[in-house]
Backbone bond lengths (Angstrom), bond angles and torsions (degrees), N, CA, C in turn:
res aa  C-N    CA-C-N  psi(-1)  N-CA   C-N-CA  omega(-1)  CA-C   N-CA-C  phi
1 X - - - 1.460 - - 1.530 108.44 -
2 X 1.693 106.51 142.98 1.151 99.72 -177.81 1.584 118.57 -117.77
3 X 1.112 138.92 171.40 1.428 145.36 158.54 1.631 109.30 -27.29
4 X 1.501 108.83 -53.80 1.547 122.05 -150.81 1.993 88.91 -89.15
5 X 1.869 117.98 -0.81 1.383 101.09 -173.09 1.622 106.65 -75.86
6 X 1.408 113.65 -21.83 1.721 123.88 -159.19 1.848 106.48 -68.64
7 X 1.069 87.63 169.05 1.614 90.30 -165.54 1.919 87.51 -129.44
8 X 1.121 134.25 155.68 1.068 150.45 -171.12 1.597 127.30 -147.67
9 X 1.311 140.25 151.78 1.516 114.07 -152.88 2.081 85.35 -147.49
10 X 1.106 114.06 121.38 1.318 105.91 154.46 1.295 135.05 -77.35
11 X 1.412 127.74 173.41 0.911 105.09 -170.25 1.371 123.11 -84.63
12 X 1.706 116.55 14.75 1.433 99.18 167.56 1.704 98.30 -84.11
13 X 1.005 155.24 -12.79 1.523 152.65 -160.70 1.078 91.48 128.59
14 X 1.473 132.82 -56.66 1.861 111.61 -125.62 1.627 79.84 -69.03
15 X 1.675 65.01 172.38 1.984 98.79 -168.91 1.808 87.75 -109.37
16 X 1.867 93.72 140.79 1.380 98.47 -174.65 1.727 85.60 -127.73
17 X 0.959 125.20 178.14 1.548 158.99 174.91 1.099 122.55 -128.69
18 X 1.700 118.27 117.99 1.380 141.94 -175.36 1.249 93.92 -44.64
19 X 1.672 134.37 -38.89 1.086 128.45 -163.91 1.937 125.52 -54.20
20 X 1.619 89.75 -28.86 1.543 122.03 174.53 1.673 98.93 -32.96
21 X 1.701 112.62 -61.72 1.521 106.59 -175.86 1.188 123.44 -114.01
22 X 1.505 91.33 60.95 2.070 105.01 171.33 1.706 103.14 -72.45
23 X 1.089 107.95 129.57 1.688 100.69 163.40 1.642 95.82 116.09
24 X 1.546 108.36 -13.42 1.592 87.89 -167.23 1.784 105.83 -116.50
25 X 0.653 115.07 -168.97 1.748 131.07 173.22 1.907 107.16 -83.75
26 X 1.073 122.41 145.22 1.639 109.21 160.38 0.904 124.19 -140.57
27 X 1.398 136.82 172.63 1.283 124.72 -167.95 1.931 83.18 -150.78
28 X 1.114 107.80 117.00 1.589 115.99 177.90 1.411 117.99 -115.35
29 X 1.279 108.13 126.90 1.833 97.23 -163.86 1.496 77.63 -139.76
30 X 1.822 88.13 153.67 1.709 100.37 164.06 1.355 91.13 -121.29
31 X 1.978 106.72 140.71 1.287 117.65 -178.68 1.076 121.06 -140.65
32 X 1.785 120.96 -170.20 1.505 105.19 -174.96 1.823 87.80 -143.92
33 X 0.889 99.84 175.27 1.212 111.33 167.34 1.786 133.96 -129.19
34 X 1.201 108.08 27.93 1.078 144.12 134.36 1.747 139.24 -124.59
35 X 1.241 95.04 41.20 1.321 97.24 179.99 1.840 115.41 -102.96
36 X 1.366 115.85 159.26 1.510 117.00 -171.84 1.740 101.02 -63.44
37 X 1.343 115.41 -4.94 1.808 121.94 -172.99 1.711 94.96 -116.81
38 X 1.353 115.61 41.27 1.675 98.81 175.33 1.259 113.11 -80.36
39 X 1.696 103.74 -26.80 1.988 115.06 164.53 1.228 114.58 -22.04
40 X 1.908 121.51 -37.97 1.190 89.17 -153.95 1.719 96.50 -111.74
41 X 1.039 95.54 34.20 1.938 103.99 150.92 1.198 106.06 -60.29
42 X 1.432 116.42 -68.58 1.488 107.84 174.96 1.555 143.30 -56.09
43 X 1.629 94.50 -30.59 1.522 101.91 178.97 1.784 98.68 -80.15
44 X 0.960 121.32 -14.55 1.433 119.56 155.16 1.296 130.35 -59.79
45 X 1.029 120.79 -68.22 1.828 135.80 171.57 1.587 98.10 -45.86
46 X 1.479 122.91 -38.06 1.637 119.24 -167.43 1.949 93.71 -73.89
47 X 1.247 114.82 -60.92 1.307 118.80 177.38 2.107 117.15 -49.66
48 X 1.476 112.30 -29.01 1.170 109.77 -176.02 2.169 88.99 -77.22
49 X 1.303 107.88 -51.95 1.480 106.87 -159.36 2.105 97.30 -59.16
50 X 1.236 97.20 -26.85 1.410 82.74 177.30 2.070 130.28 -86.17
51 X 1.550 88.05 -3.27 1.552 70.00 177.60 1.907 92.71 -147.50
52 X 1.123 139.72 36.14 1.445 169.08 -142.01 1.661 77.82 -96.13
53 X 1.663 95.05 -75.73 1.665 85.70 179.17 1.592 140.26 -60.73
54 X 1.156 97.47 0.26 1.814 114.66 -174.33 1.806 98.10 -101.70
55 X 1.413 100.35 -2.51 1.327 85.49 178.81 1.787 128.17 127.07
56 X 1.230 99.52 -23.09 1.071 112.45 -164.14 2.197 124.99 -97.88
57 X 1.324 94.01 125.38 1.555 91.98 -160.91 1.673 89.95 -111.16
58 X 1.949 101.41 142.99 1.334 107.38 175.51 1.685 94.47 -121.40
59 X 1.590 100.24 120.38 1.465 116.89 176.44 2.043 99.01 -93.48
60 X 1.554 111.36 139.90 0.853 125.78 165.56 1.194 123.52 -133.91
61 X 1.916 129.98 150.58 0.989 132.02 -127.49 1.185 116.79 -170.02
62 X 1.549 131.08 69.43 1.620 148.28 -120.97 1.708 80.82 -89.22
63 X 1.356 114.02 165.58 1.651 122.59 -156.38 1.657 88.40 -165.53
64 X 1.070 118.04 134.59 1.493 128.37 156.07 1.408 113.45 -125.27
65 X 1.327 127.18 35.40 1.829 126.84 -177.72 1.815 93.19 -97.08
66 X 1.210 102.04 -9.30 2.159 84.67 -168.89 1.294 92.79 -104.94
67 X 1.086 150.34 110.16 1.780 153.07 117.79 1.567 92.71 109.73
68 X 1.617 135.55 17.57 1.973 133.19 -167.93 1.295 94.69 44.37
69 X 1.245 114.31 65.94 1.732 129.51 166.89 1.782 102.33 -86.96
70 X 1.357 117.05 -19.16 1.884 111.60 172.34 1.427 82.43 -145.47
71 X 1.682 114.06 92.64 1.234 119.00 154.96 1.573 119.05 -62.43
72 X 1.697 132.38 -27.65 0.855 138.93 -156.19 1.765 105.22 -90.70
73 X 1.085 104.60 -175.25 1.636 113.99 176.39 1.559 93.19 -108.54
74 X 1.772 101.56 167.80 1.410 115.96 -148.67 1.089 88.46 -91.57
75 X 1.595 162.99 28.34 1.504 145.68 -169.02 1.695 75.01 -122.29
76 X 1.504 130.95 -35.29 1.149 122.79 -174.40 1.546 114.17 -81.37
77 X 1.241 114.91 -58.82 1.778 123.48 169.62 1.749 94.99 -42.69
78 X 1.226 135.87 -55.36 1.296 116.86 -174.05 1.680 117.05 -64.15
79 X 1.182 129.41 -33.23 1.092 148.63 149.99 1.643 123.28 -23.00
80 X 1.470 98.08 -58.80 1.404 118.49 179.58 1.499 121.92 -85.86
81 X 1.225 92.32 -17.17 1.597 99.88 179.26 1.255 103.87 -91.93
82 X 1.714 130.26 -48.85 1.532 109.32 165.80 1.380 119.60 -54.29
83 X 0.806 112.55 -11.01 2.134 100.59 -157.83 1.378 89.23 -95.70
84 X 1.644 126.44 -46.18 1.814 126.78 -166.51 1.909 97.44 -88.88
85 X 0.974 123.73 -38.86 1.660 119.94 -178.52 1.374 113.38 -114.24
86 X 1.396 132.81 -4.97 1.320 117.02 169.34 1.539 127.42 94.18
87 X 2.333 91.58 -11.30 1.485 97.46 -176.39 1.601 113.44 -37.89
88 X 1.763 104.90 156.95 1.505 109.69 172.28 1.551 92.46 -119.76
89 X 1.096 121.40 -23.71 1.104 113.50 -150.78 1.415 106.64 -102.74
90 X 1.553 114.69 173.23 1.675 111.24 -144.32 1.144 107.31 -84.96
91 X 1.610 128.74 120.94 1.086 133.55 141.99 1.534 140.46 -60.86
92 X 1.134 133.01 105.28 1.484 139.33 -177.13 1.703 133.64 -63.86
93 X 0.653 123.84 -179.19 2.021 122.85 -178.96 1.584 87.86 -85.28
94 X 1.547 101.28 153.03 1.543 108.56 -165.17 1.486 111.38 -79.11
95 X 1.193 160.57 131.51 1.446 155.50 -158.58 1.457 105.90 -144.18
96 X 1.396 103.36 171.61 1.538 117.82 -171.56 2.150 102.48 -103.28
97 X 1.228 133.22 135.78 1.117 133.86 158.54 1.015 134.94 -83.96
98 X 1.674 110.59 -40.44 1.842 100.45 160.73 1.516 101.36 -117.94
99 X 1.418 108.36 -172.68 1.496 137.90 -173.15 1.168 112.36 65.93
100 X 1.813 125.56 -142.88 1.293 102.95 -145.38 1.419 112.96 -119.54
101 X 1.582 93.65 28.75 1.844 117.76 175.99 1.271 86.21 -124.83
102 X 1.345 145.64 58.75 1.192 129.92 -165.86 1.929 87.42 -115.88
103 X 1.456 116.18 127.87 1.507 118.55 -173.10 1.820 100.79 -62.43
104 X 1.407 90.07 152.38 1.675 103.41 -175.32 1.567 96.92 -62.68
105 X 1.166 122.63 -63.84 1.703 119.94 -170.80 1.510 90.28 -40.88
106 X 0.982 138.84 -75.20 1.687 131.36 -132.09 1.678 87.34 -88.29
107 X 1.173 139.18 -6.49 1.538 141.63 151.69 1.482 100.36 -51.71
108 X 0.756 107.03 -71.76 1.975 131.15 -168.28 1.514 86.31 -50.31
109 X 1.603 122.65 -69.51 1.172 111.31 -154.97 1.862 121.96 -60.63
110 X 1.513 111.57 -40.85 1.140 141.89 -172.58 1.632 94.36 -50.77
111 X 1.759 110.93 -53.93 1.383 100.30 -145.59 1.694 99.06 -94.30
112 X 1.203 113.80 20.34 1.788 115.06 176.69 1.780 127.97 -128.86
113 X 1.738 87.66 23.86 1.417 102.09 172.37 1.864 93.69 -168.29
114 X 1.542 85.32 129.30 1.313 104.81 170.80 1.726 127.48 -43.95
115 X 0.905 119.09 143.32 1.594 109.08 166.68 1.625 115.41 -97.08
116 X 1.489 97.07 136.35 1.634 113.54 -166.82 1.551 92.60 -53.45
117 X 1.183 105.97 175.26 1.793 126.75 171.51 1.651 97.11 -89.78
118 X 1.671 126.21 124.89 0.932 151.03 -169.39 1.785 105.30 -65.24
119 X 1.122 100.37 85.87 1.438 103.44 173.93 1.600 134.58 -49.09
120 X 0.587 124.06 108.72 1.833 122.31 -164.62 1.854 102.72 -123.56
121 X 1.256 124.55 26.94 1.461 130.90 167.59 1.720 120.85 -73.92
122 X 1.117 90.36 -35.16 1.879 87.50 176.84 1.847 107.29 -97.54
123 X 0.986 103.40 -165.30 1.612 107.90 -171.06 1.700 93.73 -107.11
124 X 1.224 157.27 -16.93 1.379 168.09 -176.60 1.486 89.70 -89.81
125 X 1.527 127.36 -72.99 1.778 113.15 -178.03 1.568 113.81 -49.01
126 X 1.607 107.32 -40.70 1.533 111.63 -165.83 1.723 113.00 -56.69
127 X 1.623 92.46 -33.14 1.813 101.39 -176.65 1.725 113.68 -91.98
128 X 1.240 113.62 -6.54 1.351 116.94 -178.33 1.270 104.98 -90.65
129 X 1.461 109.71 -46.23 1.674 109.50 -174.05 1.926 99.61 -76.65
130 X 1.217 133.71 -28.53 1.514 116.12 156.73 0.935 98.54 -80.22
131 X 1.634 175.12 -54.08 1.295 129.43 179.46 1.389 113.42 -57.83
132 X 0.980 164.79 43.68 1.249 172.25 120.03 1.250 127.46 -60.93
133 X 1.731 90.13 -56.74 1.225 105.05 -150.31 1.920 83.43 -87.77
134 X 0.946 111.85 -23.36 2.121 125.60 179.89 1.270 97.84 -65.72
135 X 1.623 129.42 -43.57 1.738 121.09 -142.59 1.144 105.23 -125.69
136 X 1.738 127.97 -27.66 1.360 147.58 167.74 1.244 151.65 -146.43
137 X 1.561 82.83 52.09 1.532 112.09 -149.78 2.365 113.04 -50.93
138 X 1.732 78.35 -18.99 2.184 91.42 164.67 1.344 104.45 -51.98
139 X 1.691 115.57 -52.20 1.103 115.18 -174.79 1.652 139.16 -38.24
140 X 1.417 103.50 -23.25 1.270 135.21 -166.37 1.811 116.68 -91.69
141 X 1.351 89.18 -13.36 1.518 99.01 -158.75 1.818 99.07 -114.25
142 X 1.331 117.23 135.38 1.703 135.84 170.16 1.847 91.90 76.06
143 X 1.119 95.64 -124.16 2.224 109.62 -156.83 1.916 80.17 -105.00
144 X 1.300 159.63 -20.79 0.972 156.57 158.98 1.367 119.24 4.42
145 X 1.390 120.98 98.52 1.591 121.99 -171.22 1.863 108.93 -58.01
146 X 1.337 107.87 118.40 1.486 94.59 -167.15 2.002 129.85 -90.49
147 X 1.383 74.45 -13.27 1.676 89.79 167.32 1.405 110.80 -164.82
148 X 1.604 131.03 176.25 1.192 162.95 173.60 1.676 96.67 -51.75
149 X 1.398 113.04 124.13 1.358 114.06 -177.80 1.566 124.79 68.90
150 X 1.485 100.69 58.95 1.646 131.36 -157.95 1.628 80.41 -111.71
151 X 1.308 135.30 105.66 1.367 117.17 160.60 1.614 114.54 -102.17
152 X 1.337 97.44 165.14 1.514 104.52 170.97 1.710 108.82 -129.65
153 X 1.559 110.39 140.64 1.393 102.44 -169.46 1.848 91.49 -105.66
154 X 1.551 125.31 138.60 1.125 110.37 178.18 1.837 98.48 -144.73
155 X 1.548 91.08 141.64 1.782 100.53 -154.34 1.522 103.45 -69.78
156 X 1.656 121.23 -169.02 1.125 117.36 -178.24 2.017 129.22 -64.57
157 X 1.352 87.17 -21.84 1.728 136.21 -179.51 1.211 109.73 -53.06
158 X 1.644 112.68 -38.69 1.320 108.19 -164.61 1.782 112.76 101.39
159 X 1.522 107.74 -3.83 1.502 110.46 -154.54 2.104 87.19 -93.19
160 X 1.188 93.52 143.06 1.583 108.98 164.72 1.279 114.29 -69.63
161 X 1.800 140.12 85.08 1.103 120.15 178.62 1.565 131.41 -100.14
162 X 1.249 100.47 -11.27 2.171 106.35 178.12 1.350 94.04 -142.50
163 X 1.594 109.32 146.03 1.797 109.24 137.64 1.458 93.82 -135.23
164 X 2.073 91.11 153.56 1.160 110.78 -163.24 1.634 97.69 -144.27
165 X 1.544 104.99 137.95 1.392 116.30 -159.04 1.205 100.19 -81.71
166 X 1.384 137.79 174.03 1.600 151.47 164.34 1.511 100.24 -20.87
167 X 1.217 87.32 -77.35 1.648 93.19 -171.92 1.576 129.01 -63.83
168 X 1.022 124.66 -17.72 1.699 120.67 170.35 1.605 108.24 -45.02
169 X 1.378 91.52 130.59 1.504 102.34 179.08 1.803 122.82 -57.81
170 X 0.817 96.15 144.04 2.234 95.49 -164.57 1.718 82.63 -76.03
171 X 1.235 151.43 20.47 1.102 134.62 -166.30 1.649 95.06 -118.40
172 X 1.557 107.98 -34.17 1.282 131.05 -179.62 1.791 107.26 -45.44
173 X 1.908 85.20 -54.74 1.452 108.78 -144.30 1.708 99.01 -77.76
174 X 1.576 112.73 -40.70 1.458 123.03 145.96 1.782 136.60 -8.42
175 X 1.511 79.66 -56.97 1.561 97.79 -174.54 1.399 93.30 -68.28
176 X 1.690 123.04 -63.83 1.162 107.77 -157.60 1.747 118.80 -82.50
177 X 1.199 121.18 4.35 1.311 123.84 156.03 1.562 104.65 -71.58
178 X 0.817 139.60 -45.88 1.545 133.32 -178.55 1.551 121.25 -74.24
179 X 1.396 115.23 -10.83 1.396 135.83 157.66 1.217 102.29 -71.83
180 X 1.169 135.52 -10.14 1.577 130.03 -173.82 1.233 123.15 -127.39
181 X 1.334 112.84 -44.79 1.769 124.17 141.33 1.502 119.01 -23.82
């Protein structure tokens, strides 16, 4: 199975096909729009406007399973996210990441790259991973997306190559899009 088999739905309905971004780089995040990481709407849109032409597409993917951080439906979260951050880039119908509504793409994505070791060095990881570990403590356990702004970096190929938790620095995440570019 490949990347390009998944089917994807915006939020007006139509049904799109992974196949749409064969050829390019991606960057797939599930998000919220009330989350304490909505910042990096923007540090997103700055990274899509800077290398868009090199290739590179950032898919987004509104989630309400962590704390009703996007209570709304995705015709609205896309809505809100251009008008408050400026996103350009495509927002999707709102979906679930884990359990047993958990969307096939973020199935696919989860189970073909390891999950990093849960960083707890700053005082922002230390309180996220105990709220986690307090409110969804499943979350914590196997390939389990653990919060809002879970990205996955995936090459031109179709190949799964990084995931990177909320918190990884966009400077991090930078570098390794340009390792691939």
């Amino acid at each position: 199975m490949s990347i390009y088999n998944y089917l994807i739905k915006k939020p007006n309905g139509e049904i799109l096909s992974m196949e749409t971004y064969r050829d390019k780089a991606m960057l797939i995040v599930n998000t919220a729009s009330e989350c304490q990481f909505t910042y990096q709407y923007e540090d997103m849109q700055k990274l899509y406007e800077k290398y868009k032409t090199s290739g590179l597409e950032i898919l987004s993917f509104p989630c309400n399973q962590f704390g009703n951080q996007n209570p709304e439906d995705g015709q609205t979260s896309a809505s809100k996210c251009k008008l408050q951050f400026g996103v350009q880039y495509p927002i999707f119908e709102k979906i679930e990441v884990n359990g047993n509504a958990t969307h096939p793409l973020f199935n696919y994505l989860k189970h073909k790259v390891d999950c990093p070791p849960f960083a707890q060095q700053t005082m922002q990881q230390k309180m996220l991973f105990n709220h986690i570990q307090e409110n969804f403590p499943d979350y914590l356990i196997g390939r389990n997306i653990r919060w809002n702004f879970t990205k996955f970096l995936v090459d031109k190929k179709g190949k799964v190559i990084q995931r990177f938790e909320p918190d990884t620095s966009m400077l991090d995440i930078e570098l390794a899009i340009e390792q691939l570019l």
